[in-house]
LUMLUM-754454 format. One record per atom (N, C-alpha, C): x, y negated, z; residue in one letter. Coordinates in pm, whole numbers, plus 32768, in hexadecimal, padded with zeros to 4 digits. Each point is the difference from the previous one (the first is absolute). Example, Ala and Ser with C-alpha at 12.3 -4.5 7.8 and 13.67 -1.06 7.14 Angstrom:
2
85278239830Ca7FA77F898000a805A7F888000a7FDD7F977FB8s80527F898006s7FB37F938049s
//
This chain:
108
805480768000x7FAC7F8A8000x80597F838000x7FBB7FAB7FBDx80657F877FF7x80027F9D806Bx80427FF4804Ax7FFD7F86804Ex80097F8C8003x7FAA7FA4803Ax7FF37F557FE8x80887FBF8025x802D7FB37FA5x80707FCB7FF6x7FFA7F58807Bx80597FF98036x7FCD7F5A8057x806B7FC77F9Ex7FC87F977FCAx80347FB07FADx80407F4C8056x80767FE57FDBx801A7F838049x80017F837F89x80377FB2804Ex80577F8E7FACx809680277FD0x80398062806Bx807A80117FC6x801080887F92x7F9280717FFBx7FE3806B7FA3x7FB57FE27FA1x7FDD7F837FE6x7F95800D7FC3x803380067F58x80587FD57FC9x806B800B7F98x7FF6807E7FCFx803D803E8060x8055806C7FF5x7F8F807B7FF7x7FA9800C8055x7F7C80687FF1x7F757FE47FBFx7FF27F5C7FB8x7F9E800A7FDBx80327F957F74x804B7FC77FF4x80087FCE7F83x805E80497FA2x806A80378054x8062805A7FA6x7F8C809F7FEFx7FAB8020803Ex7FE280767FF3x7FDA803A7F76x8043807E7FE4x7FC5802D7F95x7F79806A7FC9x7F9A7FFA8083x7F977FF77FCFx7F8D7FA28052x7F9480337FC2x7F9D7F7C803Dx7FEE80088074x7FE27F6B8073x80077FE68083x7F6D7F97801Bx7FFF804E8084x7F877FCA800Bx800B7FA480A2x7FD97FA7800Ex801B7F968079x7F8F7FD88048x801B8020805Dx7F967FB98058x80387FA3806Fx7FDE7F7C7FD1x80257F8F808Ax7F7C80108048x80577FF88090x7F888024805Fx80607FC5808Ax7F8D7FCD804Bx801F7FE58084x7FB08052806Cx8065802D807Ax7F9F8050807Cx7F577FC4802Ax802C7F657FCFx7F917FED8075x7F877FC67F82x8004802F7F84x7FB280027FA6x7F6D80638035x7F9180037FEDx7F8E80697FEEx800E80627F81x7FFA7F997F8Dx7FF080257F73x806F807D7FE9x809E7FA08025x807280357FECx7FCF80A6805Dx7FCE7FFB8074x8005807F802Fx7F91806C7FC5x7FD17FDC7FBDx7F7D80377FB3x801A80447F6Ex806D7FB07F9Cx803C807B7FAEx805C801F802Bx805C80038065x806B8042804Ax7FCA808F7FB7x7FC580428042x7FF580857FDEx7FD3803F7F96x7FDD7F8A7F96x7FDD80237F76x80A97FE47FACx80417FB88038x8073800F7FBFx804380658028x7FEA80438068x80428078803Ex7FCB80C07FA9x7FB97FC98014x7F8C803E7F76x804B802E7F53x80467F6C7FF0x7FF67FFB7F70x80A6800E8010x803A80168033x80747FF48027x802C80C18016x7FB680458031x7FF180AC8039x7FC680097F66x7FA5801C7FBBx7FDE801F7F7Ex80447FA57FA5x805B7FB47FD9x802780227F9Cx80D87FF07FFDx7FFE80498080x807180248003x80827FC07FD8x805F80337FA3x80687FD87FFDx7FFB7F9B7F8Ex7F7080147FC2x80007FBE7F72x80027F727FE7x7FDD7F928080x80077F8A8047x805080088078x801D7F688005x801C7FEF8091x7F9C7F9A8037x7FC2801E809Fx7FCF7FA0801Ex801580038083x80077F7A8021x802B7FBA8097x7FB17F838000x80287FEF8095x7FDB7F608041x80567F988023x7FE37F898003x804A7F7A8026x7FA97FC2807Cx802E80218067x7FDE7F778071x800C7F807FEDx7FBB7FAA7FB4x802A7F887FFDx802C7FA78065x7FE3803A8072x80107FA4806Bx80887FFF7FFEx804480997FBAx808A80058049x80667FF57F78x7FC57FDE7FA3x80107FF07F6Cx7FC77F647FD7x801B7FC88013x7FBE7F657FB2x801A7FF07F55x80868011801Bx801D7FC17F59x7FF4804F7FD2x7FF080967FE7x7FC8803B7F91x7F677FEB7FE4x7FCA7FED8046x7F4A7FFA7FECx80157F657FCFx80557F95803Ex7FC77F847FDAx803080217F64x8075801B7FE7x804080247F81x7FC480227F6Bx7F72803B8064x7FA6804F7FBBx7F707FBD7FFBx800B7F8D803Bx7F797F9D8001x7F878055803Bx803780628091x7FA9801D8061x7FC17FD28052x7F6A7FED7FFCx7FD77F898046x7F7D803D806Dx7FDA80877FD5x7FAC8034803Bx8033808E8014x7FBC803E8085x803380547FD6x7FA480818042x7FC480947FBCx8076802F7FB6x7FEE7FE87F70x808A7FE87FDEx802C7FE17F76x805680727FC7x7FBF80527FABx805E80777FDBx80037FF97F5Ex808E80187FE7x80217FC87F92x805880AD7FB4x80057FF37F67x8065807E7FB7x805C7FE87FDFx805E80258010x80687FD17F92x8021805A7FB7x80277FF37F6Dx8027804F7FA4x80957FBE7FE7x8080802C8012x807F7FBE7FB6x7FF27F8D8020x800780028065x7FEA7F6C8061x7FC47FAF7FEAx7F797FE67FB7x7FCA7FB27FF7x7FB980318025x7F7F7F918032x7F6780088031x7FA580197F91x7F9D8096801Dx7FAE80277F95x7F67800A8036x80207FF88048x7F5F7FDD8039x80267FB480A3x7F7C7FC5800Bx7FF37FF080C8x7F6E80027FFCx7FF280098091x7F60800A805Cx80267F9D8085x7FAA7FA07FD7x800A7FF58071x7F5C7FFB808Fx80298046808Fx7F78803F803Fx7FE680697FE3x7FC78070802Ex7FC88076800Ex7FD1802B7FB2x803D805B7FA1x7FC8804D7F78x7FD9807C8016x7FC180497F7Cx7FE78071800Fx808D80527FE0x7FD280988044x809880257FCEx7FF080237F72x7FA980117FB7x801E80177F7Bx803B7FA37FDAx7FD57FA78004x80227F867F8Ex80A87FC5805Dx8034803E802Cx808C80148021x803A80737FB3x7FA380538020x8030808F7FD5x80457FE67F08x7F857F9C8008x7FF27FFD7F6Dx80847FAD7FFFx7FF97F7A8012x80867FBC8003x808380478003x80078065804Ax80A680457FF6x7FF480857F8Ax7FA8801F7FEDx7FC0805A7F94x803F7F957F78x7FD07FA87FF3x80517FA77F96x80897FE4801Ax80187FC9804Bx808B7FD58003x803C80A87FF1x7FEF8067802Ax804880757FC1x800C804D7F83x7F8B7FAD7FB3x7FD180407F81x80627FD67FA7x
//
């Protein structure tokens, strides 16, 4: 099973823009509701589809300049990257499909 990656300011390069396949992000803070509400849908999508993504989280609280970096203003704000660029975002409480579909593209 794949495990959720904690993403920083100082990894964030190196595991999610250098990565060579698609990544999936979730900025999230503890003392969010929302943020704790797909917690476990990213945990979800993260155990099914294995090694074929990577997906992790960013504490913004403990991360600033990558979310501001990223014109994070709400949150949760979960974003893809494909080859380091941004290929989709959500931002607030989605379904998990329509997550599920987003990395379904970016792998296609």
């Amino acid at each position: 099973m794949a495990q959720l990656t904690e993403f920083s300011d100082a990894n964030f390069e190196t595991e999610v823009l250098k990565a060579t396949k698609p990544v999936l992000v979730d900025f999230w803070a503890p003392w969010c509701g929302p943020c704790r509400m797909i917690g476990p849908v990213v945990e979800e999508l993260s155990a099914e589809n294995g090694d074929a993504v990577k997906i992790g989280k960013m504490n913004i609280d403990d991360n600033p300049s990558t979310a501001a970096g990223y014109g994070v203003s709400s949150i949760p704000t979960l974003m893809v990257f494909k080859n380091g660029e941004v290929v989709d975002r959500f931002v607030g409480v989605q379904p998990k499909d329509r997550l599920q579909n987003a990395l379904d593209e970016a792998m296609a």
